[in-house]
C-alpha positions as CSV (number, residue, x, y, z in Angstrom):
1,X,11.9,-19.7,-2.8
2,X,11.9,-19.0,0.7
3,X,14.1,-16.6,2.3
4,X,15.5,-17.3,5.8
5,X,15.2,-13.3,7.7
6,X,16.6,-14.7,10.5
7,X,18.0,-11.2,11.9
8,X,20.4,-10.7,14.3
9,X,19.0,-9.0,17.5
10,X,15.9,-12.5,17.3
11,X,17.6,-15.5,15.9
12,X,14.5,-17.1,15.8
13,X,12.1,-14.5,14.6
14,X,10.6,-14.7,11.2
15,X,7.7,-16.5,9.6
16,X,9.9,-18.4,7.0
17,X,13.1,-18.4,9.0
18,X,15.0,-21.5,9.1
19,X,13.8,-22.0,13.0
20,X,9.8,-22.2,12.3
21,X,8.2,-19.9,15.4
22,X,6.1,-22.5,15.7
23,X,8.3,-24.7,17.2
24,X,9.2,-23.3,20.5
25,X,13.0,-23.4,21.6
26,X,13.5,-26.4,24.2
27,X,16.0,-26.5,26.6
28,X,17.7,-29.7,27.0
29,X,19.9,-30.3,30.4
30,X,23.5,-31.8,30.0
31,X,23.6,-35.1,31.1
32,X,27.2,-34.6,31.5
33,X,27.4,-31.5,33.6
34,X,26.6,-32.0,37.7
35,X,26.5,-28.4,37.5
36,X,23.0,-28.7,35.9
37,X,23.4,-25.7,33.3
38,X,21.9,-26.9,29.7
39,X,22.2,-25.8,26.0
40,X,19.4,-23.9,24.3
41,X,17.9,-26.2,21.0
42,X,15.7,-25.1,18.2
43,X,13.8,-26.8,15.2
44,X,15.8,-26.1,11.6
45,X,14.0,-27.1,8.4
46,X,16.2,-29.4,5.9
47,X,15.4,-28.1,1.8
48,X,14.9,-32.1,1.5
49,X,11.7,-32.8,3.8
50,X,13.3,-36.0,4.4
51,X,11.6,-37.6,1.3
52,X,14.8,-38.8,0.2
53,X,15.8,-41.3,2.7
54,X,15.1,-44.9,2.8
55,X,12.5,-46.0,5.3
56,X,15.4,-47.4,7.3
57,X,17.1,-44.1,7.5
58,X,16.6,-41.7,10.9
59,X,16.1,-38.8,8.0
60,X,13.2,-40.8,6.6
61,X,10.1,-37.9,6.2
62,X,11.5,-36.0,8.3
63,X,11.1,-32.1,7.6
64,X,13.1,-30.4,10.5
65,X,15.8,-31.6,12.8
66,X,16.4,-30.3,16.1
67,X,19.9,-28.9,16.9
68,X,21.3,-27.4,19.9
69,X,23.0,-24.0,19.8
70,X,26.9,-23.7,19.6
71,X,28.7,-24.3,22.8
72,X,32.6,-23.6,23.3
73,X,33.3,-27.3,23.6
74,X,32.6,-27.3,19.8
75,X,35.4,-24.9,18.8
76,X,37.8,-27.8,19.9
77,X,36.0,-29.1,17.1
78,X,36.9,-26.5,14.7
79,X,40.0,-26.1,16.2
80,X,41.4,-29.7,15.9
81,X,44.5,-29.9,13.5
82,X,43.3,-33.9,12.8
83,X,39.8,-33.1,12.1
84,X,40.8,-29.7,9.8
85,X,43.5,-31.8,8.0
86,X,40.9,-34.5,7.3
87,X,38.2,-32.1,6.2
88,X,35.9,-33.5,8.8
89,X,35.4,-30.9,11.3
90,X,32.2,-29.5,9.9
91,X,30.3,-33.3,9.9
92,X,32.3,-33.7,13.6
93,X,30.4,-30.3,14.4
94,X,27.0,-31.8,12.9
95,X,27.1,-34.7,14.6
96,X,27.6,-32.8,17.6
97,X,24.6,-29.9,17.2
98,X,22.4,-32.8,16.3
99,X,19.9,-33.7,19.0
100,X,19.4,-37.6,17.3
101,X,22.3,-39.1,17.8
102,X,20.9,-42.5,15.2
103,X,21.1,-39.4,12.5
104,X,24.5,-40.2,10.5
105,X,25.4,-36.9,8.8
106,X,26.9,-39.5,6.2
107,X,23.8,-40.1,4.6
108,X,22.9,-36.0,4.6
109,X,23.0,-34.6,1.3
110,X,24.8,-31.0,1.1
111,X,21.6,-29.2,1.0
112,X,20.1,-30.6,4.9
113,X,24.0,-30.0,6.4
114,X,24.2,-26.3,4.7
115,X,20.8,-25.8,6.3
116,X,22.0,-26.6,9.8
117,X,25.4,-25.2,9.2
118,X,24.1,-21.6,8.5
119,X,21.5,-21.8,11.0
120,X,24.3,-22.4,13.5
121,X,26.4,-19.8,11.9
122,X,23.7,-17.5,12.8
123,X,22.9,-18.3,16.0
124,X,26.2,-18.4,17.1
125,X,28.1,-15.3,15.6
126,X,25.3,-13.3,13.8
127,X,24.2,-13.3,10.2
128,X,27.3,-11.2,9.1
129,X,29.6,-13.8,7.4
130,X,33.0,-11.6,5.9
131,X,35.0,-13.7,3.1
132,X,36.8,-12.9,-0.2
133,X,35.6,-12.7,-3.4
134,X,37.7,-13.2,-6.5
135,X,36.2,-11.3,-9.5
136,X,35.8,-13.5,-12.7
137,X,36.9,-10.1,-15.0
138,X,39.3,-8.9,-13.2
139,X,41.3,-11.6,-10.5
140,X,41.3,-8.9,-8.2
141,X,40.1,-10.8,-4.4
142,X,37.8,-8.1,-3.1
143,X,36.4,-8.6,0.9
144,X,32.9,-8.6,0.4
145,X,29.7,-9.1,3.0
146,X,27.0,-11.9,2.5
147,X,24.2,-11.4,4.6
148,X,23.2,-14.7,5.8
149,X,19.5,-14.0,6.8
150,X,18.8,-13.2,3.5
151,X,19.7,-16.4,2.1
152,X,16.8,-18.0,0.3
153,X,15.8,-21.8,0.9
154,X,15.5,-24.0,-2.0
155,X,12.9,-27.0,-1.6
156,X,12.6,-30.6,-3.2
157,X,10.3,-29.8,-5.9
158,X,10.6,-32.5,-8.2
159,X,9.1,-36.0,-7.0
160,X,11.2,-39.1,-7.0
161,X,10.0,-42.4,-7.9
162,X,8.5,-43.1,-4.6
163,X,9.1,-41.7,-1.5
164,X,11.9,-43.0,0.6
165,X,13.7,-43.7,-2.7
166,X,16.5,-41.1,-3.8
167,X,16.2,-41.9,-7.7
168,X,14.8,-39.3,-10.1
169,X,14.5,-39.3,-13.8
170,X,15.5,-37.1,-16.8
171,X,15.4,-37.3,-20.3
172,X,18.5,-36.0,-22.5
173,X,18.1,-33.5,-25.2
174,X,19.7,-36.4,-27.7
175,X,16.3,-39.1,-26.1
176,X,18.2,-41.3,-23.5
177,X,16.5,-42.1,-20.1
178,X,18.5,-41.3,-17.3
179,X,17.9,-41.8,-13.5
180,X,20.1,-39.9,-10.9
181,X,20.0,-39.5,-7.2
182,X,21.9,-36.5,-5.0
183,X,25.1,-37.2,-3.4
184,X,25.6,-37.6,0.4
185,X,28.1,-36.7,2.0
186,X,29.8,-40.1,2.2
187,X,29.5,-39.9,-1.8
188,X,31.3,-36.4,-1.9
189,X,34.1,-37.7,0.3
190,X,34.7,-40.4,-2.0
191,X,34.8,-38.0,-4.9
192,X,37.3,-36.1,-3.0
193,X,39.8,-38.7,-1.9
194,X,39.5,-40.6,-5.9
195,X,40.1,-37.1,-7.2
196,X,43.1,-36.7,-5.3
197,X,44.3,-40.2,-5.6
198,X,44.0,-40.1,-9.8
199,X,46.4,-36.5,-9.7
200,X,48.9,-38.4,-7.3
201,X,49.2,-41.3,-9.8
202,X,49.1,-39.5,-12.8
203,X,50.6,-36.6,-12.3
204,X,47.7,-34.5,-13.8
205,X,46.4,-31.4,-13.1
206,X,43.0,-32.5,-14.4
207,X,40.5,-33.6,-11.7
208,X,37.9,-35.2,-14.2
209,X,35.3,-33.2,-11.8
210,X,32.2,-33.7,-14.5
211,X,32.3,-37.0,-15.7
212,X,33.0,-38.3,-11.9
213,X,29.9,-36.5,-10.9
214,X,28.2,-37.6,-13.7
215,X,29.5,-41.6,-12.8
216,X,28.0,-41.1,-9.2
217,X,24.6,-39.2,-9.6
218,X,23.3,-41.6,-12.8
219,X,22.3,-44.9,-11.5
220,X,20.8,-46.0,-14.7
221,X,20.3,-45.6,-18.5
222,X,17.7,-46.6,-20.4
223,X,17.1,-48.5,-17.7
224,X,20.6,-50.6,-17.6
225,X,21.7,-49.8,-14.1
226,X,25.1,-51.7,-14.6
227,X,27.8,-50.0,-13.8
228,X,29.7,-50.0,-16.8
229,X,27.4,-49.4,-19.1
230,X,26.7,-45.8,-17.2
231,X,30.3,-45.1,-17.1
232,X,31.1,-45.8,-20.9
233,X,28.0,-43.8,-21.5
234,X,29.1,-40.7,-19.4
235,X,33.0,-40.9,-21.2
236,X,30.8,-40.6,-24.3
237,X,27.4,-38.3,-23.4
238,X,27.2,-35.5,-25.8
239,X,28.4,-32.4,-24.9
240,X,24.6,-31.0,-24.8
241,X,23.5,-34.2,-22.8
242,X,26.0,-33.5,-20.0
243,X,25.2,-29.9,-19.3
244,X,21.7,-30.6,-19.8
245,X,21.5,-33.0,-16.6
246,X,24.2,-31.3,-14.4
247,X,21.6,-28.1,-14.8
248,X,18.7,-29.9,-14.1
249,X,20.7,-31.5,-11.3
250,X,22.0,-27.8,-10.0
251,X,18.4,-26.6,-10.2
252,X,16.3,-29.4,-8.6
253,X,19.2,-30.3,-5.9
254,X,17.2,-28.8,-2.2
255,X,19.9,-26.8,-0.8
256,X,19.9,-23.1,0.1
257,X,20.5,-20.5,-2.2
258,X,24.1,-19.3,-1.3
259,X,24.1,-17.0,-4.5
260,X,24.0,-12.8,-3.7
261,X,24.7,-10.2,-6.1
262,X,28.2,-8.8,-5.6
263,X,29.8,-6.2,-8.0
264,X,33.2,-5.6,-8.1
265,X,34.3,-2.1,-6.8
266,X,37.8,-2.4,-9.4
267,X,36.2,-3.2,-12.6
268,X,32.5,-2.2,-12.2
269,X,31.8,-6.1,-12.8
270,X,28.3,-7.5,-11.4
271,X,27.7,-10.7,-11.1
272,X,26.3,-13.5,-8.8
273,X,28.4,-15.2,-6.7
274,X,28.4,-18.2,-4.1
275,X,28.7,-18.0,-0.8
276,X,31.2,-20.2,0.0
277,X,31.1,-23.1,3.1
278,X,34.4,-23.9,5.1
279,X,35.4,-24.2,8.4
280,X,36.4,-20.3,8.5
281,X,32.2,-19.8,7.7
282,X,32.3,-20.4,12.2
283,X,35.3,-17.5,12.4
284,X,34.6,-14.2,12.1
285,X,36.8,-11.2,12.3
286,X,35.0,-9.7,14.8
């Protein structure tokens, strides 16, 4: 796993940052400013090396992306009651960093967009990222610092069937023969909005989180890709199938590794937590 040491007095300094020293900074002017002043863009790395988009997808084998720097006209972005109410102001803020405009952040899985969103967390407010932490012993919420250029980068490691195709396979503890893909961001939405739609109608606190999931990653089993037959089989997986693939899932998925070690200064508990991603990840205290 590679770690991203991007510090704060050289943003792009590092031989396994997430801006490659390689790949100089460009400087592209604003087409939309007479004035002639231009924004500053650099080269991030996505964990996915673009092996897991279709041939007709911009993302197709592509490794790195380049993104401009923040600029103020994106806080309006992360300003915007519409946008924050809708839960789109960090793919608005994507789609506005990304230099390739025929790149739809709807087909990104998490893993590329957290890629880009910490690299322009750090660029634009340093890697110090304050937030609350609530201790599983205790409940107590304790302020706690992640240190965002120590944040590890997790690679595609397993192969999918062919490249350009975003279909793996895994084989249950119990014997069946199960292909999955990773969600996009598109495919999280929609988990979202049926989540919320199924507690409205029924009144229920329960948010059927796994088997959902479950419905949406497998895209066959035992080679039966109809739909049905994968959602009657998830309602029914054992218990040691489903955690089985959801861990696989966890610890294939490329992403970056947003666990540090925090320990808990009321009860002496140490754990790992996750670094969580929101749109107060682009406002720090300070």
């Amino acid at each position: 796993m590679k770690g991203i040491n991007i510090m704060a007095e050289d943003i792009t300094a590092g031989v396994e940052s997430i801006s490659p020293p390689q790949d100089k900074k460009t400087e592209k002017p604003d087409s939309g400013n007479k004035a002639g002043f231009s924004v500053p863009t650099d080269f991030v790395p996505i964990p996915s090396k673009g092996v897991i988009y279709p041939p007709e997808s911009s993302l197709h084998m592509k490794e790195q992306l380049e993104v401009r720097f923040l600029t103020a006209s994106d806080e309006d972005i992360l300003t915007s009651r519409s946008l924050l109410r809708s839960g789109k102001a960090l793919d608005y803020l994507l789609s506005s960093c990304i230099v390739d405009k025929t790149i739809k952040v709807d087909e990104m899985i998490s893993g590329d967009k957290n890629a880009i969103l910490t690299f322009l967390r750090i660029t634009g407010y340093g890697p110090e990222y304050k937030t609350e932490i609530r201790c599983s012993s205790c409940s107590n919420d304790v302020e706690y610092d992640f240190d965002l250029g120590n944040v590890g980068v997790k690679d595609l490691e397993i192969q999918p069937e062919q490249k350009g195709d975003n279909r793996f396979k895994f084989d249950t503890p119990s014997g069946v023969s199960i292909e999955f893909k990773f969600l996009n961001t598109a495919e999280e939405r929609q988990i979202s909005e049926l989540q919320e739609k199924m507690k409205k109608a029924t009144n229920s606190p329960l948010d059927q989180n796994i088997t959902i999931r479950l419905k949406n990653h497998i895209i066959s089993v035992n080679g039966d890709a109809d739909k049905e037959i994968i959602n009657k089989y998830v309602e029914n997986m054992p218990v040691r199938d489903s955690r089985s693939i959801r861990k696989y899932i966890e610890d294939h998925e490329p992403d970056l590794d947003m666990k540090q070690d925090f320990s808990c200064p009321h009860c002496g508990n140490s754990e790992e937590v996750e670094m969580p991603i929101s749109v107060s990840f682009f406002w720090p205290d300070s």
